[in-house]
N, C-alpha and C positions, 0 to 999 in steps of 0.2 A: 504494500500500500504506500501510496505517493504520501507521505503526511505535508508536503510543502507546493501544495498547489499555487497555481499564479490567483492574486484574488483580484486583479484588475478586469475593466468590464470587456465584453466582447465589442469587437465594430462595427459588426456587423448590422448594419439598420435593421436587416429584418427580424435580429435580435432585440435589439431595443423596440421594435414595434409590438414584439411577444411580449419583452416586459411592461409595456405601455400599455397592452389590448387586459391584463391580468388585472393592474390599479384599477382601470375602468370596472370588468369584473367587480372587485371588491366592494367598488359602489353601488353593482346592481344585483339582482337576483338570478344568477347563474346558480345551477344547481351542483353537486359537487362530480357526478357524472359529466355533465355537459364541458367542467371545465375541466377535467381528465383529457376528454376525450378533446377537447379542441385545443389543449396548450400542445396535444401530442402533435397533433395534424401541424399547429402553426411550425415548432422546433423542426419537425421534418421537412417545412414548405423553408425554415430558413437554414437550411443546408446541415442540420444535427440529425444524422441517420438513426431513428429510434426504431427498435423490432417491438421494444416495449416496455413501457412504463405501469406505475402501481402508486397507490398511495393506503395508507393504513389508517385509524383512527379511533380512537376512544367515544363512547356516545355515552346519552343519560337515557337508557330506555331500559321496561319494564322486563324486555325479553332477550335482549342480548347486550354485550360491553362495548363490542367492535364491530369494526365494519373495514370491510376493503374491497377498495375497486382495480381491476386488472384491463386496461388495453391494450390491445395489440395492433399491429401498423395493418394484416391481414383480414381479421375477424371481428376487428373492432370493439367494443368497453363488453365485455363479460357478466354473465348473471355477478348482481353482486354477494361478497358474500358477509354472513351475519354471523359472527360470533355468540355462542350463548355464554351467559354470567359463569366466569371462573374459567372457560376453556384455557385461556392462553396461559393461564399457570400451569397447564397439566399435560398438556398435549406436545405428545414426541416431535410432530413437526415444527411446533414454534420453538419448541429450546431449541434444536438444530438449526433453526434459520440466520442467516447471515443479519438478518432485524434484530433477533433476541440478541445475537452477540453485540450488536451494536449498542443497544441500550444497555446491557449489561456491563459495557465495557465503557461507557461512556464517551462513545468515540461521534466525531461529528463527521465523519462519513467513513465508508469502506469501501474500497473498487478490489473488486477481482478480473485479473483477463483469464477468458477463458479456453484461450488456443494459443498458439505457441510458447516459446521457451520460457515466458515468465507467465503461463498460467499456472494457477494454483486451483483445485476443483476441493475444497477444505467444506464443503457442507452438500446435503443432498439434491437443494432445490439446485446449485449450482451446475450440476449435471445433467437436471431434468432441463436445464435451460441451453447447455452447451449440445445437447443429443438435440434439442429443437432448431437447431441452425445458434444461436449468440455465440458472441466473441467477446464481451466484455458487456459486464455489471455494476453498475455503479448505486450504493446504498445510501439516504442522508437521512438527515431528520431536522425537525425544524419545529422548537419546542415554542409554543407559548407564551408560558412564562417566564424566558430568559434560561438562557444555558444551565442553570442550577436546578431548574424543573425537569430537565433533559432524564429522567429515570424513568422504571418501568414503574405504571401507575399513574403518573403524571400528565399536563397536557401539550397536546402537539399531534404532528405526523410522520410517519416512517413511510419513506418512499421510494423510488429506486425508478433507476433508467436503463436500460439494456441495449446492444445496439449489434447487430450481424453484419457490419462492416469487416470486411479483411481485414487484421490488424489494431480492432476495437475504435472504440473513441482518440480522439487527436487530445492533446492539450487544449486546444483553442474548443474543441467542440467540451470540454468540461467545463474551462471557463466558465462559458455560455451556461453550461445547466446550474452551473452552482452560484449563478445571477439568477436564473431563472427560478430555481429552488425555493429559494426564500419569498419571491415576488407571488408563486403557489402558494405558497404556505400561508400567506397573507388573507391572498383572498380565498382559500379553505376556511379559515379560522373564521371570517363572517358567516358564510355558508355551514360552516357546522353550528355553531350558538344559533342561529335559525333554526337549526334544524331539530334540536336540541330542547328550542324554545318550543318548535310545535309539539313534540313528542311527549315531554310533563306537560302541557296541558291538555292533550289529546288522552293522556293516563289518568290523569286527575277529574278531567274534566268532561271529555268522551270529546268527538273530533267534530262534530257541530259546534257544542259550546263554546270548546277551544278556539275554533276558527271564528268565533263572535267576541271572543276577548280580545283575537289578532285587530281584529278591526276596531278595536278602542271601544266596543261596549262593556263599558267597567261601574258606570254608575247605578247605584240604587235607581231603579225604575226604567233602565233600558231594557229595550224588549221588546215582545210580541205575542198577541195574540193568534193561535194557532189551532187548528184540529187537528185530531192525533187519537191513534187507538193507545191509551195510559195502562202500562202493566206494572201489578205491583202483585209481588213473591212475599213469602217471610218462610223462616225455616222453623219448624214447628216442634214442640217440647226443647227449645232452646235453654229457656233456665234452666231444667232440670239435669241438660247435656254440660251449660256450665259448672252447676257446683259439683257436677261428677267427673271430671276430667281436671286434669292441670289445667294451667292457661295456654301453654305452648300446645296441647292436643287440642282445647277446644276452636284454637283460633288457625288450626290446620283445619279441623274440621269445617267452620265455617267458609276458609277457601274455596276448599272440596266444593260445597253446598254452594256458592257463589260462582266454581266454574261451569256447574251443571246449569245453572239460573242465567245468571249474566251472561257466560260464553255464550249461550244457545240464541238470547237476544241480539250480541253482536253478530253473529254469528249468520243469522236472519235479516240483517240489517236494520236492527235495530237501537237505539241508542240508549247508554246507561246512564241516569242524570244522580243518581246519588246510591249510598248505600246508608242507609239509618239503622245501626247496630244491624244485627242479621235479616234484615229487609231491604230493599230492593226494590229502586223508582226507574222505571225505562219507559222512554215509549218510542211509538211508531208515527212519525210525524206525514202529514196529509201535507205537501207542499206540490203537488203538481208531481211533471216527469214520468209522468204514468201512475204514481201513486196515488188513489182513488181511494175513499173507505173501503170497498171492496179488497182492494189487492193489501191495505194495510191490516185488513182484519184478518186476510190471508197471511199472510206472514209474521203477524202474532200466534196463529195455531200453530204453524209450524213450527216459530221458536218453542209455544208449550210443548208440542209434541218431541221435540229434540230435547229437552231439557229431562222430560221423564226418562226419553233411552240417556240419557248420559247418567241419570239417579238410579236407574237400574242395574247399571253397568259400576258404578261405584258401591253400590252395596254389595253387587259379590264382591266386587276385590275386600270389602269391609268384612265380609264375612268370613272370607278366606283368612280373614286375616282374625278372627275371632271378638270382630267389633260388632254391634249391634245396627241395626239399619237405619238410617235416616227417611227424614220426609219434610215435605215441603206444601205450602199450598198459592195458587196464582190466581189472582180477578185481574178481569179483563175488563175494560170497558170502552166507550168510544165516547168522544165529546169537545168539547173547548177549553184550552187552557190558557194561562199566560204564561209565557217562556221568557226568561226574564233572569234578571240582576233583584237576591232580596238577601236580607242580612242587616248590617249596618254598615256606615259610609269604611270604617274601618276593617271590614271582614265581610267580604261579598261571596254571594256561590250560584252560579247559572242551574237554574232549576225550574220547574213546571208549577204552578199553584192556580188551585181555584176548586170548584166544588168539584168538577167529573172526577182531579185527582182522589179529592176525598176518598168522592163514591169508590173507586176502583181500590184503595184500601180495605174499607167498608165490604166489599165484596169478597175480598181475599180472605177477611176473617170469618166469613160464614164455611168456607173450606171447612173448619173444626167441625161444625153443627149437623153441615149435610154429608159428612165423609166421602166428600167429592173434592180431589186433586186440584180441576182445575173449571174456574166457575165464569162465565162471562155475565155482562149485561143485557137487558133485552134491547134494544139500541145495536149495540153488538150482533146479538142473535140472529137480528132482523138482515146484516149485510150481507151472509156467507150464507150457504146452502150446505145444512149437516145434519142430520140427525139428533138435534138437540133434545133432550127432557127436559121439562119447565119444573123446576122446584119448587114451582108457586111465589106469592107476594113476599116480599122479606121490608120487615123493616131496618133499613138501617140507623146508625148513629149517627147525629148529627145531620140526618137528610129529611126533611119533609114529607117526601111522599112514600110509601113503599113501593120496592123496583121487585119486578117479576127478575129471577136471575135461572139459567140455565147452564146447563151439563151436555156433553156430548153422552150419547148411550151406552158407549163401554169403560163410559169414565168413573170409576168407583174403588176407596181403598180396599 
């Protein structure tokens, strides 16, 4: 490895126009694919022969740490890939990588050539790259928060350029990347705090809301009025599950109970607006796009009906596992809500109020009374075509009239 590279800038204009076209980036909404994939193409248009570049990166989301995107000059930006939480401390391929050593080593870049007399093939992806046609590798990083954040953990990016020229990279062609390196790194680092931004509140929040907070609806009483099939879950003999379990079991278990409920709504396309202790506020919003009462009351049975096979599916494994079985109960109903900012001016939270919500609590708690799983409204009843049984008038709490509510026929614990 050269450690006394030249750090003066390249002359090349079409250089400087790469680094110029990147700042701009920085200030707009290039995504972090789009800008992989066009610094490659620009580097190549001004005479830096890339077979293929990478960039690596740490994220804040709920289901993986990392993330990395791979181009190539041939087949172009590659599925990307997502790391799940903790792989990279454990997995054989990342301690072997010429990235882990780098971070490990705190080294601010590494080049390997990988054909003739001064190659060195000292890791595995090294080989997998020289057997693909490359001749030389070039590794950096480009940390954040200043060279002292530069460790594994930390923030930044690991990235690397490769090139299948006879003879590897020139001097003049590293230059150029280790100008351009940084001027990447730059505008990644906005594009990921973006990106990052939308993902905790897309977690938090559910990715409607979120995207109503991106647009600055933050105060007490922004919002709207909206129709929407309102589902609301609760997990059922839950006290008696907490004083009988540790905390660390019972609040696995309500996951559990939360992936079968919630998943099954996302999952249907539907949105998760809160979770209130082991309950559960989603709905199915009527905004156009083809979504009609009809097709949203459709797609709330499906999510009920997906959420029972995922609660069936988890009591065997609970029983296999010598646990006792869960249960759950869902109202459904259909109505008007306001979708909205409520709280105080100090602690806001995007969520649905108004009586249908009520009701559709209200409905979920007769589950107990009528040992029926999963209960709609008649409102509801009245859009989908199903074999419903009418349990009769019910009154509920806090509502005025009594609501006729109904069952599908095979629906019974």
């Amino acid at each position: 490895m050269n450690a006394n590279l030249p750090s003066s800038s390249h002359g090349n204009s079409l250089i400087d126009a790469v680094a110029d076209w990147l700042m701009d980036q920085a200030l707009g909404t290039a995504s972090l694919e789009d800008l992989l994939t066009e610094c490659s193409l620009r580097l190549n248009a001004a005479g830096v022969p890339l077979w293929r570049s990478a960039i690596a990166f740490q994220t804040l989301h709920p289901l993986y740490e990392a993330v990395s995107l791979i181009w190539y000059r041939k087949s172009g930006l590659q599925p990307v890939g997502h790391f799940p939480e903790g792989v990279n401390a454990r997995t054989e391929a990342w301690l072997n990588s010429p990235q882990y050593y780098l971070i490990s080593n705190n080294l601010p870049f590494l080049r390997r050539r990988l054909t003739g007399p001064e190659a060195v093939i000292d890791f595995p992806l090294l080989q997998e790259l020289k057997d693909g046609g490359a001749t030389d590798h070039l590794v950096f990083m480009v940390p954040f928060g200043g060279a002292e954040y530069a460790a594994p953990g930390h923030d930044g990016i690991l990235g690397s350029w490769t090139t299948d020229r006879p003879g590897g990279f020139t001097d003049e062609d590293i230059r150029a990347l280790t100008r351009i390196q940084s001027r990447l790194g730059v505008a990644c680092k906005i594009a990921i705090r973006e990106q990052i931004t939308r993902n905790v509140l897309s977690a938090y929040l559910g990715p409607e809301a979120g995207q109503q907070v991106l647009l600055g609806h933050i105060k007490l009483g922004d919002g709207e009025s909206i129709h929407a099939v309102i589902w609301f879950s609760d997990l059922r003999d839950s006290s008696a599950l907490a004083d009988s379990l540790p905390p660390d079991e019972f609040l696995a278990l309500v996951n559990d109970y939360f992936a079968c409920t919630a998943g099954a709504v996302i999952e249907s396309g539907g949105e998760v607006l809160r979770f209130i202790g082991d309950a559960q506020l989603g709905i199915f919003a009527i905004r156009g796009n083809g979504v009609d009462e009809n097709v949203a009351c459709e797609m709330a049975l499906r999510a009920a009906a997906e959420a029972e096979r995922r609660l069936l599916k988890l009591n065997q494994k609970r029983a296999a596992a010598g646990d006792g079985d869960i249960d759950f109960g869902i109202g459904l109903h259909l109505g008007d809500v306001m979708y909205g900012n409520i709280g105080v001016p100090e602690r806001v939270e995007f969520s649905v109020i108004g009586p249908a919500a009520n009701e559709a609590a209200r409905i979920e708690g007769l589950t107990k009374e009528t040992g029926c799983r999963v209960l709609v409204s008649d409102v509801f009843a009245a859009q989908v075509k199903r074999s419903w049984r009418s349990l009769g008038a019910h009154e509920l709490r806090g509502v005025g009239q009594p609501m006729e509510v109904f069952t599908l026929e095979n629906d019974a614990d």
